[in-house]
KEKE-3310 file (N, C-alpha, C; in steps of 0.2 Angstrom, whole numbers, plus 5000, padded with zeros to 4 digits):
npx = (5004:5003:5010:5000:4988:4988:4985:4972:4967:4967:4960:4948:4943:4929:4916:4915:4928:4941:4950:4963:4975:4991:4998:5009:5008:5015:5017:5020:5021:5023:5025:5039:5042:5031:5032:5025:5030:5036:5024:5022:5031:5027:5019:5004:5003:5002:4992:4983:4987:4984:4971:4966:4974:4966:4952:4956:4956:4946:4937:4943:4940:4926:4920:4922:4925:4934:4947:4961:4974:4990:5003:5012:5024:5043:5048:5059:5060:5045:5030:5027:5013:5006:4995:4981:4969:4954:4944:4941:4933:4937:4948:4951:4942:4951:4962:4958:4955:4965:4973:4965:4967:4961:4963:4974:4968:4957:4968:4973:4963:4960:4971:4974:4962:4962:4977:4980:4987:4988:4977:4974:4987:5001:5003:5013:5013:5018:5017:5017:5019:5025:5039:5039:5035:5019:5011:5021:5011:4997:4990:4985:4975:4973:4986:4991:4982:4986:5000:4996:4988:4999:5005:5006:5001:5015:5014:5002:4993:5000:5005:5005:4995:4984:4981:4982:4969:4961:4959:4955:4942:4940:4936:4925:4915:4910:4901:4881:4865:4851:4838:4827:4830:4836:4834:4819:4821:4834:4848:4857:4876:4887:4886:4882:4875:4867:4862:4851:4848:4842:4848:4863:4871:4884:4885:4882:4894:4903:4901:4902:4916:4919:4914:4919:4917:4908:4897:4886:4880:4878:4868:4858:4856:4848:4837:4827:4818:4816:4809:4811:4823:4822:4819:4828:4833:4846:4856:4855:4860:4875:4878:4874:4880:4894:4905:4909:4915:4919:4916:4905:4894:4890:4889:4877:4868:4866:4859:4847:4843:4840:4833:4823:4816:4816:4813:4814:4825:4838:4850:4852:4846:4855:4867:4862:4860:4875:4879:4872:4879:4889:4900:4906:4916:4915:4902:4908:4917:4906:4901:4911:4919:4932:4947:4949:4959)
npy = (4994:5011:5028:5037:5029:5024:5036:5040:5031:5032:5045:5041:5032:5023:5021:5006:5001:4999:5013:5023:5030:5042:5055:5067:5080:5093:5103:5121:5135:5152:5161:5170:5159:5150:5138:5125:5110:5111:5110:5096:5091:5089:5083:5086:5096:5090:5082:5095:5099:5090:5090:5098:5096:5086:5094:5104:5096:5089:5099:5102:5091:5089:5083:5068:5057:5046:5049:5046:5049:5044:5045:5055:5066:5071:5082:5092:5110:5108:5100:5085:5076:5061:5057:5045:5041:5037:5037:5042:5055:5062:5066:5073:5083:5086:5091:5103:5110:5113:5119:5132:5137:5136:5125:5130:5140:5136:5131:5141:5145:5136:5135:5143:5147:5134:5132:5142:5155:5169:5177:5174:5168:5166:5151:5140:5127:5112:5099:5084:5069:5053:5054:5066:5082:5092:5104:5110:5107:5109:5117:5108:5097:5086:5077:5078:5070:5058:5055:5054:5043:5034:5032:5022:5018:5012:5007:5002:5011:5022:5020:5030:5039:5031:5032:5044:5049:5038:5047:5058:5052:5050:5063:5066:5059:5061:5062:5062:5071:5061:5063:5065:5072:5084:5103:5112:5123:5120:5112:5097:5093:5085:5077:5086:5099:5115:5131:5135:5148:5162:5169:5182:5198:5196:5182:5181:5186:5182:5169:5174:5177:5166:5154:5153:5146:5136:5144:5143:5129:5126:5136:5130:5120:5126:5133:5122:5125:5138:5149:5161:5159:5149:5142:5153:5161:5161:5159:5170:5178:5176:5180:5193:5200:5196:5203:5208:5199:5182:5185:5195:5189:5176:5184:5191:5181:5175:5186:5188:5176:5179:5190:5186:5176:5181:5179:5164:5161:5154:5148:5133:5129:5133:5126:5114:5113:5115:5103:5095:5099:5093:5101:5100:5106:5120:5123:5120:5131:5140:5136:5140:5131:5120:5111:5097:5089)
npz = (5000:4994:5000:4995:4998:5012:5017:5013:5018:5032:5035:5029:5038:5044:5058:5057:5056:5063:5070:5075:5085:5090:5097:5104:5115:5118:5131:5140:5149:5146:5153:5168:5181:5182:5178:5171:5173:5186:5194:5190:5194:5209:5223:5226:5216:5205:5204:5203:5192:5180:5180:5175:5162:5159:5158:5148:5137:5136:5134:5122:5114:5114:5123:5134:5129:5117:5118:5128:5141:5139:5147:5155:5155:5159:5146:5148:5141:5142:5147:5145:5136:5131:5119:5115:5102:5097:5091:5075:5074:5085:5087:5074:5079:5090:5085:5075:5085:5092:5080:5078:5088:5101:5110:5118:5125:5130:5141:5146:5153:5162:5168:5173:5184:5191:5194:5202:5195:5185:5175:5157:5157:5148:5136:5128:5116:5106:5094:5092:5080:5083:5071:5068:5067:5069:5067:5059:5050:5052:5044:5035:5037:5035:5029:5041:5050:5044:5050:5064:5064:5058:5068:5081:5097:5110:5121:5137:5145:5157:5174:5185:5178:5176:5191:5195:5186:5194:5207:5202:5198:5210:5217:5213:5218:5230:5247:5244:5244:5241:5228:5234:5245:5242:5245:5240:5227:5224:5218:5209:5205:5199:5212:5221:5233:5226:5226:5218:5209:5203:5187:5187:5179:5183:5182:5167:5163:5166:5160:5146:5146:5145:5138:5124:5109:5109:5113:5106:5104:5119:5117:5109:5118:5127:5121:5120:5130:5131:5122:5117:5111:5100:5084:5070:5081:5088:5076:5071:5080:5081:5068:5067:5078:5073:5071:5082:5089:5097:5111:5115:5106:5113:5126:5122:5118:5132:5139:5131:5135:5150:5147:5142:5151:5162:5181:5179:5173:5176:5187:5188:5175:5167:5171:5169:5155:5150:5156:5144:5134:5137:5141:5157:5161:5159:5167:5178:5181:5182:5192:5202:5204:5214:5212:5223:5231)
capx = (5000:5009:5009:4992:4984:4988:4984:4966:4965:4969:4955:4940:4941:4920:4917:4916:4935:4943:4952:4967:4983:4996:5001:5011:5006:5021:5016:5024:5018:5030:5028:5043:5040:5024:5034:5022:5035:5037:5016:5021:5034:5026:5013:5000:5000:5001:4984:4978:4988:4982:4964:4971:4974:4959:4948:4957:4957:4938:4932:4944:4937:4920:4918:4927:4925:4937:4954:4963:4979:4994:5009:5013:5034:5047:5052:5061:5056:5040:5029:5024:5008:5005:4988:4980:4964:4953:4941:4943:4929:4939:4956:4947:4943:4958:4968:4954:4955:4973:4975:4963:4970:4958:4965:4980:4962:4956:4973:4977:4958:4959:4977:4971:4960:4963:4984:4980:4990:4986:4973:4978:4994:5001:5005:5017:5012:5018:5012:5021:5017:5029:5045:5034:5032:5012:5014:5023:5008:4990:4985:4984:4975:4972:4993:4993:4979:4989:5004:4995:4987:5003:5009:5001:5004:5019:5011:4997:4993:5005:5001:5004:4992:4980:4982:4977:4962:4957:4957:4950:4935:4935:4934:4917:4910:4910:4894:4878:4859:4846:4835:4820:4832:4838:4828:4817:4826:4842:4849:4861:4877:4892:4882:4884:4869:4869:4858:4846:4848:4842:4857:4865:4876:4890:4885:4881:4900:4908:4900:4903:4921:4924:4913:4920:4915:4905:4893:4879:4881:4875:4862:4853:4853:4843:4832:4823:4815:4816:4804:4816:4831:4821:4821:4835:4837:4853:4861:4854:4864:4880:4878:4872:4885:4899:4912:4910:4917:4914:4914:4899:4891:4889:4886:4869:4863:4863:4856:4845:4839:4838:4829:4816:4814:4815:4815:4814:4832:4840:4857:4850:4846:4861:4870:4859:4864:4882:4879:4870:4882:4896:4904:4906:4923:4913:4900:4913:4917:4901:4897:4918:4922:4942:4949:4948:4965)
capy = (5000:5016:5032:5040:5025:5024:5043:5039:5025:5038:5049:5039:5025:5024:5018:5000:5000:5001:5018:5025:5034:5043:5060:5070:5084:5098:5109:5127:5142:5156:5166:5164:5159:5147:5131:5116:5106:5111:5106:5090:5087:5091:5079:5088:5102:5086:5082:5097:5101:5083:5090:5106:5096:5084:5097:5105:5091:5088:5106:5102:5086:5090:5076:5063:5048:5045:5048:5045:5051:5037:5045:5062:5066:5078:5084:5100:5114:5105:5093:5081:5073:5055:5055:5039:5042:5030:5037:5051:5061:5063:5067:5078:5091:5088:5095:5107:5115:5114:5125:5138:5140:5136:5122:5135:5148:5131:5125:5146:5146:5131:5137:5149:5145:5128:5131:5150:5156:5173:5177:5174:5168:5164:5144:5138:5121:5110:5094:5077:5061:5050:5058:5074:5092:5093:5110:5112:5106:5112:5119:5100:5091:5076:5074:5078:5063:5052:5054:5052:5037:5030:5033:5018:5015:5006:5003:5005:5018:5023:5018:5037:5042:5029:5034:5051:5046:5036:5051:5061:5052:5051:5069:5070:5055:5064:5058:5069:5068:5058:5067:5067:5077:5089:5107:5116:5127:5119:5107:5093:5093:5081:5075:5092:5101:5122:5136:5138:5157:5169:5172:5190:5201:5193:5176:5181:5191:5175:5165:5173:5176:5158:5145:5154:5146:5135:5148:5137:5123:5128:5140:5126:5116:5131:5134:5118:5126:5145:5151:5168:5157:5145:5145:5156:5168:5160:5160:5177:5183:5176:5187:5201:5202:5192:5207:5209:5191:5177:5186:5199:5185:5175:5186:5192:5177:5175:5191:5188:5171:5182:5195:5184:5171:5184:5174:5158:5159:5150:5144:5125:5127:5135:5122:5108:5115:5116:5097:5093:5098:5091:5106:5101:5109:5125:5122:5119:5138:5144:5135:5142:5122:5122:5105:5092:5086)
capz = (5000:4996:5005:4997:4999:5018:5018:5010:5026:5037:5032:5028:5042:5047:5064:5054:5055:5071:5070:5084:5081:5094:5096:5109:5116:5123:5136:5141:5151:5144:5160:5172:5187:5182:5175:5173:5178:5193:5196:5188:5201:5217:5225:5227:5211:5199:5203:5199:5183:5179:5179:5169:5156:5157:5156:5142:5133:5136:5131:5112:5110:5114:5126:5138:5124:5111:5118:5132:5142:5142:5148:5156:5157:5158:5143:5148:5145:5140:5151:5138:5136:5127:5118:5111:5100:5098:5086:5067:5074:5092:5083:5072:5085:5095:5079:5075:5092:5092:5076:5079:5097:5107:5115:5121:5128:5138:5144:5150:5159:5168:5172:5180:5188:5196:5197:5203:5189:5184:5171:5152:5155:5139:5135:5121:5113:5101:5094:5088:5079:5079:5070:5064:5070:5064:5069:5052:5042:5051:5035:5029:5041:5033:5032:5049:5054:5042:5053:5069:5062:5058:5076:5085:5104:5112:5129:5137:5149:5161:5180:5185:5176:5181:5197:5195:5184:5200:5212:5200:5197:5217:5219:5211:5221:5236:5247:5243:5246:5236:5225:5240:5249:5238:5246:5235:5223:5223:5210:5211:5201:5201:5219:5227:5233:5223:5226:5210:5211:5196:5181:5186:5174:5183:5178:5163:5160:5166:5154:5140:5146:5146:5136:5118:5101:5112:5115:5099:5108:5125:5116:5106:5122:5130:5116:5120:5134:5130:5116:5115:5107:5094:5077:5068:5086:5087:5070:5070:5084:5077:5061:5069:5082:5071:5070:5089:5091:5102:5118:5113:5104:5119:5130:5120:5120:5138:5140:5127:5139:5154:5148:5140:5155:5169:5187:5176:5170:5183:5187:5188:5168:5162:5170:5164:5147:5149:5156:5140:5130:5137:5144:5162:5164:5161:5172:5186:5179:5180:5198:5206:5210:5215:5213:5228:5230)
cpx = (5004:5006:5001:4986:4983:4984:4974:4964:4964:4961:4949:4939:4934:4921:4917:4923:4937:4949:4957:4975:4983:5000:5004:5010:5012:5019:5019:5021:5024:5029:5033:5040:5034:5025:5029:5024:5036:5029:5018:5026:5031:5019:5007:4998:4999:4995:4981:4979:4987:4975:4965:4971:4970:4954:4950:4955:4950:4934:4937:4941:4930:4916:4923:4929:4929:4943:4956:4972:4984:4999:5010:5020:5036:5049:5054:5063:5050:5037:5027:5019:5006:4999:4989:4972:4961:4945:4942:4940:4934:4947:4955:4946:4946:4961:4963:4954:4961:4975:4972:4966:4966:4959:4970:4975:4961:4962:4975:4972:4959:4966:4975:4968:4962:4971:4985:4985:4987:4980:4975:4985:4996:5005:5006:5012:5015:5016:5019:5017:5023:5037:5042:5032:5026:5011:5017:5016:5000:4987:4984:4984:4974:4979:4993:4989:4982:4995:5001:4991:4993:5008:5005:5005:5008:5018:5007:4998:4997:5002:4999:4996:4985:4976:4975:4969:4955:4955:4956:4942:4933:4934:4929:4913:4910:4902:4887:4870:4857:4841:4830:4824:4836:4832:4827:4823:4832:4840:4856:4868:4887:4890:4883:4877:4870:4862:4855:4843:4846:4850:4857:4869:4883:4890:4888:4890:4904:4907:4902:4912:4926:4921:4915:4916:4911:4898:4885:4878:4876:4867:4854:4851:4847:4836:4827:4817:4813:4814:4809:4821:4827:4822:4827:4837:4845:4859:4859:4858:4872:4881:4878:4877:4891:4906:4912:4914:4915:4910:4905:4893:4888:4885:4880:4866:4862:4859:4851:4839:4837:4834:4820:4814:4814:4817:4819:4822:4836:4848:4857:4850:4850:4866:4867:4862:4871:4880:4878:4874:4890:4902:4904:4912:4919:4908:4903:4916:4912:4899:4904:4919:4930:4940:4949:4953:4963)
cpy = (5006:5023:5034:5037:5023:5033:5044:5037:5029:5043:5047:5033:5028:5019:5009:4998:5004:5009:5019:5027:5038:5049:5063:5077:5089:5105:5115:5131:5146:5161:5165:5164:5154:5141:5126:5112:5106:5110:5099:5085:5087:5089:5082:5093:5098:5084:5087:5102:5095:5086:5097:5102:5090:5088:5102:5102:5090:5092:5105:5097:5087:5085:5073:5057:5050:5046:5046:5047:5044:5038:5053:5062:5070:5079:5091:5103:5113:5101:5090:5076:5069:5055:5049:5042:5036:5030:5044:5056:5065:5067:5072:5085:5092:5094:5100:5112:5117:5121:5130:5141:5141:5131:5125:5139:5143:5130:5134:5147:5142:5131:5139:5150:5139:5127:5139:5155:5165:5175:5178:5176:5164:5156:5146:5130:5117:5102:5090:5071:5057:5054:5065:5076:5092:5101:5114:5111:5106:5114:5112:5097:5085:5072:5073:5069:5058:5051:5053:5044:5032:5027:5028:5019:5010:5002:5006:5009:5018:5023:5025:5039:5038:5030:5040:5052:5045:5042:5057:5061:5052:5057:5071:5066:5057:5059:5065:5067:5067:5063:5069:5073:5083:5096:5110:5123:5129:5115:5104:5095:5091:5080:5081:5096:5109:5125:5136:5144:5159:5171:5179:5191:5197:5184:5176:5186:5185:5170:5165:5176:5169:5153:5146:5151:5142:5136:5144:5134:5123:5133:5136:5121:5120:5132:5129:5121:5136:5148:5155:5165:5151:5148:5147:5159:5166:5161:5166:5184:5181:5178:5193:5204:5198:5195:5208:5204:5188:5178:5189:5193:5180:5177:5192:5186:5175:5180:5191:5180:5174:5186:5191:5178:5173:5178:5168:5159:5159:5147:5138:5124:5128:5127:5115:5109:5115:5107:5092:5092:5097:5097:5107:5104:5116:5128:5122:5126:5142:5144:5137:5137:5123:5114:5104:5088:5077)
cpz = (5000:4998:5002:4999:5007:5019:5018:5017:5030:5039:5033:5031:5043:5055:5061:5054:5061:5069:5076:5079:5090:5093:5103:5109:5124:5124:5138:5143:5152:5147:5166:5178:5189:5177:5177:5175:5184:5197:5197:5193:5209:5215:5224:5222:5203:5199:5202:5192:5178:5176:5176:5163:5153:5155:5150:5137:5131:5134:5123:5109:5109:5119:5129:5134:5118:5110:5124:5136:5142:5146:5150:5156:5156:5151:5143:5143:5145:5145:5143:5142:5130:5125:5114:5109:5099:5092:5081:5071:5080:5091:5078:5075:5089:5090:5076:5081:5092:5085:5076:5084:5101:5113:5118:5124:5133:5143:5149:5156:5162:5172:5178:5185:5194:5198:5202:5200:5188:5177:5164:5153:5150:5140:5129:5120:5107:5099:5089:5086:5078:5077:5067:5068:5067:5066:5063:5047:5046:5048:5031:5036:5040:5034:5040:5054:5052:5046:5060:5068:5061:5064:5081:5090:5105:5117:5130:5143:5156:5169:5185:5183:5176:5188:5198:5192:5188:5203:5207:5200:5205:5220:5217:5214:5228:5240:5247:5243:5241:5234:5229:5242:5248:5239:5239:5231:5224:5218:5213:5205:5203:5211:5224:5227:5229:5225:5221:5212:5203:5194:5184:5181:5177:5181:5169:5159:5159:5161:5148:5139:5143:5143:5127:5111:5103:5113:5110:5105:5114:5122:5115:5112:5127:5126:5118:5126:5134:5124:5113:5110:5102:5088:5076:5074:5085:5084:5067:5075:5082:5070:5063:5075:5081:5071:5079:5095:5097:5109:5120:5110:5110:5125:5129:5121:5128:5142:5137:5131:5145:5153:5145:5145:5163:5175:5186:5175:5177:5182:5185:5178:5165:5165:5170:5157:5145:5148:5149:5134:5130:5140:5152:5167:5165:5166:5179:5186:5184:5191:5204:5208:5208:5214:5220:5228:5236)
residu = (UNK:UNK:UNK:UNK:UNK:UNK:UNK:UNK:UNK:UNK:UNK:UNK:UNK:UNK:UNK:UNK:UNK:UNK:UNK:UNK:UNK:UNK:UNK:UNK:UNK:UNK:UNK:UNK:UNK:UNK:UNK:UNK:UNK:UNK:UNK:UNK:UNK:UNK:UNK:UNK:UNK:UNK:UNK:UNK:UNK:UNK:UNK:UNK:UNK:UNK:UNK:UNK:UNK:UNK:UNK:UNK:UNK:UNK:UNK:UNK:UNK:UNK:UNK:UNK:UNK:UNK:UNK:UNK:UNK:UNK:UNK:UNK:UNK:UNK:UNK:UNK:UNK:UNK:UNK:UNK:UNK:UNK:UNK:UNK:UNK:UNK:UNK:UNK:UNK:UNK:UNK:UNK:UNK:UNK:UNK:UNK:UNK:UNK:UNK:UNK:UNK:UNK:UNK:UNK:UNK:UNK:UNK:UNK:UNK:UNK:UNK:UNK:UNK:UNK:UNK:UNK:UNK:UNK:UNK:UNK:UNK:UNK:UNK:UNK:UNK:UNK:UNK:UNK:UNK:UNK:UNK:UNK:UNK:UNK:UNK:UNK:UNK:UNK:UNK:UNK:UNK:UNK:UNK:UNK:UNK:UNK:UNK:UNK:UNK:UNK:UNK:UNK:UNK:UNK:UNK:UNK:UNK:UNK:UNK:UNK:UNK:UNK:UNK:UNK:UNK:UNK:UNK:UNK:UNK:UNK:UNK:UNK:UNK:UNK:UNK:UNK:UNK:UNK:UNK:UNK:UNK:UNK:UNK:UNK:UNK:UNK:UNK:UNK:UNK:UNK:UNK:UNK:UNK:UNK:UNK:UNK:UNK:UNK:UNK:UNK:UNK:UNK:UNK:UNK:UNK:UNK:UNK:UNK:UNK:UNK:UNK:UNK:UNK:UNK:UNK:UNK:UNK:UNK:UNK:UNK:UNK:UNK:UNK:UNK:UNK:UNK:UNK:UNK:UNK:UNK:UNK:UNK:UNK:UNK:UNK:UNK:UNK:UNK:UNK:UNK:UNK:UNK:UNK:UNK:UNK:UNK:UNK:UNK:UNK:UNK:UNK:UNK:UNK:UNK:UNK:UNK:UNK:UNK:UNK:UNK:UNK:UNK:UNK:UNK:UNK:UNK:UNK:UNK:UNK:UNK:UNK:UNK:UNK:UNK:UNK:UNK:UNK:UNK:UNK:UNK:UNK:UNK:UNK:UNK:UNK:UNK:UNK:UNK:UNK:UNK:UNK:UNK:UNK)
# end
């Protein structure tokens, strides 16, 4: 089979054909004094630069499904991080998010917040498959998934990194009341009981601070219950407020559910709607959840 015929492969696997390929992912925060490295050694800042770049990863993919972490390591200056894909579409919007630069906007918010890091501090990145800087060639994604396709896994997931995984998922299993005994106007969410307060302007600033190109996504999952955002309203406010970019864009539409839902626009709904659409890092935004070491 020669190279365009692998290239093809690469491309047009369907879920019918097992699909996976292998990329590495080098980390950098190019302010001094705020080396990853120095997280990734110390007990206690690796768990939560661990979940820094979990939840990265989760706001590129789109979701938790489709790839997986194998391997975290020093590469100085770099930390490096071993991804395994496991389906096109998942490696698709990993390398979609990577070239626009939004996975460098997740990896500076969740800096920031969860390492206390200073706001927009600026991350480097580069990206490997194998013997290849893809880096040189994101204007030709399909080269770029045929070399990550060609980069299979040498071992499986690193015990490190198991580990972490473990006492991640155990910081959200906390213990927390059954639905009976959740009071009236609260809401549950990751088992923790929350106020179900009315959206204010500061909800509403943070929001559109932070959930970016996103902003659809969560809109359309609001719509189902909010008459004001059916129909075109949506793709009606990304036109009309398109040269004001994603922030203003954003931050009308939640305004735009505020003011047509009054009392009703509620905390509990926005973050059902992040939930829905798989934006639970945001929601952890939206609700100020710190890591739980």
């Amino acid at each position: 089979m020669d190279s365009t015929e692998n290239r093809k492969l690469a491309v047009n696997c369907t879920n019918s054909c097992a699909w996976s390929g292998c990329a590495v992912l080098f980390l950098q925060c190019r302010n001094p004094g705020c080396d990853l490295l120095t997280f990734y050694k110390d007990k206690h800042g690796k768990f939560s630069l661990f979940k820094v770049i979990k939840l990265t990863l989760t706001d590129a993919v789109g979701g938790l499904d489709g790839y997986e972490i194998l391997k975290l390591h020093d590469a100085d200056p770099f930390l490096g991080v071993e991804l395994k894909f496991m389906t096109l579409l998942s490696c698709k919007r990993f390398l979609d998010s990577y070239a626009c630069g939004s996975l460098l906007q997740f990896l500076s918010q969740h800096a920031s917040r969860l390492l206390e890091l200073a706001d927009g501090v600026p991350m480097e990145a580069r990206l490997q498959a194998g013997t290849h800087i893809l880096d040189q060639n994101l204007e030709d994604p399909d080269l770029c998934l045929h070399y990550i396709y060609q980069s299979q896994p040498v071992h499986l997931r690193d015990d490190e990194v198991t580990q972490l995984e473990q006492q991640l998922q155990n910081s959200y299993a906390s213990p927390a009341p059954t639905s009976q005994e959740v009071p009236k106007n609260c809401f549950l969410f990751q088992k923790r009981v929350f106020d179900d307060r009315p959206l204010t302007s500061a909800d509403q600033q943070r929001f559109a601070a932070h959930v970016g190109r996103d902003w659809k996504r969560v809109g359309r999952a609001l719509q189902k219950s909010c008459r004001a955002l059916k129909g075109p309203a949506i793709d009606n406010l990304a036109y009309e407020y398109e040269r004001e970019g994603l922030y203003e864009q954003a931050y009308q539409l939640m305004g735009r559910f505020i003011q047509s839902e009054g009392r009703s626009a509620r905390l509990g709904r926005l973050i059902n709607a992040l939930e829905e659409s798989k934006l639970i890092s945001m929601a952890e935004i939206m609700l100020d959840i710190q890591p739980r070491e």
